[in-house]
N, C-alpha and C positions, 0 to 999 in steps of 0.2 A: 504493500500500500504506500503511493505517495503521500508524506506527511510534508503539509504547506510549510513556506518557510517565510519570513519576515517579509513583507511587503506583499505579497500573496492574496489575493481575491479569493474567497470562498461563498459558495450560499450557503446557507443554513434553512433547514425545514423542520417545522415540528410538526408531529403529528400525532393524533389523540390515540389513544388505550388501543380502538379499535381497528388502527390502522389506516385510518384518514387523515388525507395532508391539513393539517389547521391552517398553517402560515409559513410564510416563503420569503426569508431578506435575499436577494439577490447578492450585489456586492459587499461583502462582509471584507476589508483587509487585517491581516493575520500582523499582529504583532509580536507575538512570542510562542510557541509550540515546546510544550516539554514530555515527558514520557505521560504524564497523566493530564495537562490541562492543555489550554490553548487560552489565550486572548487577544481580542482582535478590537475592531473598533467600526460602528457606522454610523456612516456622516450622509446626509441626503441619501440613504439606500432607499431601492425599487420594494416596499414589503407588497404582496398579494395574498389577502384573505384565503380563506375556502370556499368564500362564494362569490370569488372573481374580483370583489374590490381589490381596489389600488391605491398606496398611498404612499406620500414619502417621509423618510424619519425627520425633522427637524434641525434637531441639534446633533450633535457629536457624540457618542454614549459610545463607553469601554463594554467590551462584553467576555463574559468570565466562563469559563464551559468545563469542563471536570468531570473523571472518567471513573472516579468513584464515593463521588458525593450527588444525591438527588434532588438537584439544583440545579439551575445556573443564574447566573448578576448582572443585569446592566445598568451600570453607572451614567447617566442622560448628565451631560454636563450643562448646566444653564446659569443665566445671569445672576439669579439669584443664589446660586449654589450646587450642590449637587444632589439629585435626585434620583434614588436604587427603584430598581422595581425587580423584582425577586422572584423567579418563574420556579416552581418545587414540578421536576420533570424528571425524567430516565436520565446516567448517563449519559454520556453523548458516544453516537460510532459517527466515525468519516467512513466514508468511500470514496471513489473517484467523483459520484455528481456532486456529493453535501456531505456537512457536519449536520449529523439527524438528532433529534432525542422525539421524546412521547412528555410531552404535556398535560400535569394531571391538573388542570384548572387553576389549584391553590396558588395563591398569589401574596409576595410583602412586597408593601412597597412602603419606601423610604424617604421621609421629607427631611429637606435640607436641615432641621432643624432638630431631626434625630427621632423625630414622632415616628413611627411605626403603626402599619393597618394592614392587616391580615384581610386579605379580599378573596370574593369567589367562595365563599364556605357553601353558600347554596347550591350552584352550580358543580362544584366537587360532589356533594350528598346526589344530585341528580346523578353525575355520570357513572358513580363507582355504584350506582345502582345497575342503571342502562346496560354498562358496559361488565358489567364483571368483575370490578377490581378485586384483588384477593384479597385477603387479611395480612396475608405478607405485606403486598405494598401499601396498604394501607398503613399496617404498622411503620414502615421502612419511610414513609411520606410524613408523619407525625411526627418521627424521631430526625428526621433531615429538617423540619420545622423550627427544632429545638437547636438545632446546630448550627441553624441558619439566625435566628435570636441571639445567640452566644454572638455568633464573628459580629453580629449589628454593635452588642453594646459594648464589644469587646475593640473596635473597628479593626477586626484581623480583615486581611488582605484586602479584595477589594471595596473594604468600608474604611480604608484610611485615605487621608489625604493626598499622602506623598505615593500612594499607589497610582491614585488617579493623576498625577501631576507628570508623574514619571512616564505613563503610558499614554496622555495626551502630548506631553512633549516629545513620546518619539510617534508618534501619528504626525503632528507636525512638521519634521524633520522630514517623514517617509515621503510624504505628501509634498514634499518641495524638489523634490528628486526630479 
């Protein structure tokens, strides 16, 4: 498997429990690849719904992805500061088209000012009905909940500063190439 390397275009797809595509960022650029994460970063990306909408991102957000926590972070850098939004998902696999994971609903999202708001609890109870989730991942989504609270007030990795500072300065750099 080719594993992206620094300046590097990836898309990324999530998709729900049952194996439908949710959502699609097109260009994703890869800022660091290690044996177990990736983070990259997107600036005006192409995103597409599942029911064909279209839109583009805004601002600039670091995005965090990790091959054995059930998570991933993206940091939305804005004027007023910066703001997480916290996706509780599969692992991620690459392949040659995408960096994939599975999307379980549950959502934190983080305001600049360190508030936190656990979103989507209704829709989570809807799908792990619909869809079948098991009592594993249900357990396994609860406890990455808890781990995902810890890094917030703890601000391990991408909930510090100098994290975000260091990976929007080298997006800058790349971006000037």
């Amino acid at each position: 498997m080719h594993v992206p390397k620094e300046g590097d275009i990836i898309t990324i797809q999530s998709y729900k429990h049952d194996g439908s595509l949710h959502r699609t960022w097109r260009d994703t650029m890869v800022l660091k690849t290690s044996e177990n994460s990736i983070i990259g970063v997107n600036d005006h990306t192409l995103v597409t719904e599942a029911n064909g909408r279209r839109w583009v991102t805004r601002e600039p957000a670091i995005v965090y992805f990790h091959k054995k926590y059930w998570f991933n972070i993206v940091a939305m850098i804005r004027e007023r500061g910066v703001s997480y939004y916290c996706n509780l998902a599969s692992p991620y696999v690459l392949d040659a088209e995408a960096l994939k994971y599975i999307d379980y609903d549950l959502d934190i999202k983080v305001f600049p000012d360190g508030e936190k708001r656990l979103l989507d609890v209704d829709e989570y109870e809807i799908h792990r009905r619909q869809m079948h989730y098991s009592k594993e991942i249900d357990y396994i989504l609860k406890e990455n909940v808890k781990i995902l609270v810890d890094w917030i007030n703890h601000h391990k990795g991408p909930f510090s500063q100098e994290y975000v500072d260091i990976w929007y300065d080298r997006y800058k750099q790349l971006s000037r190439k």
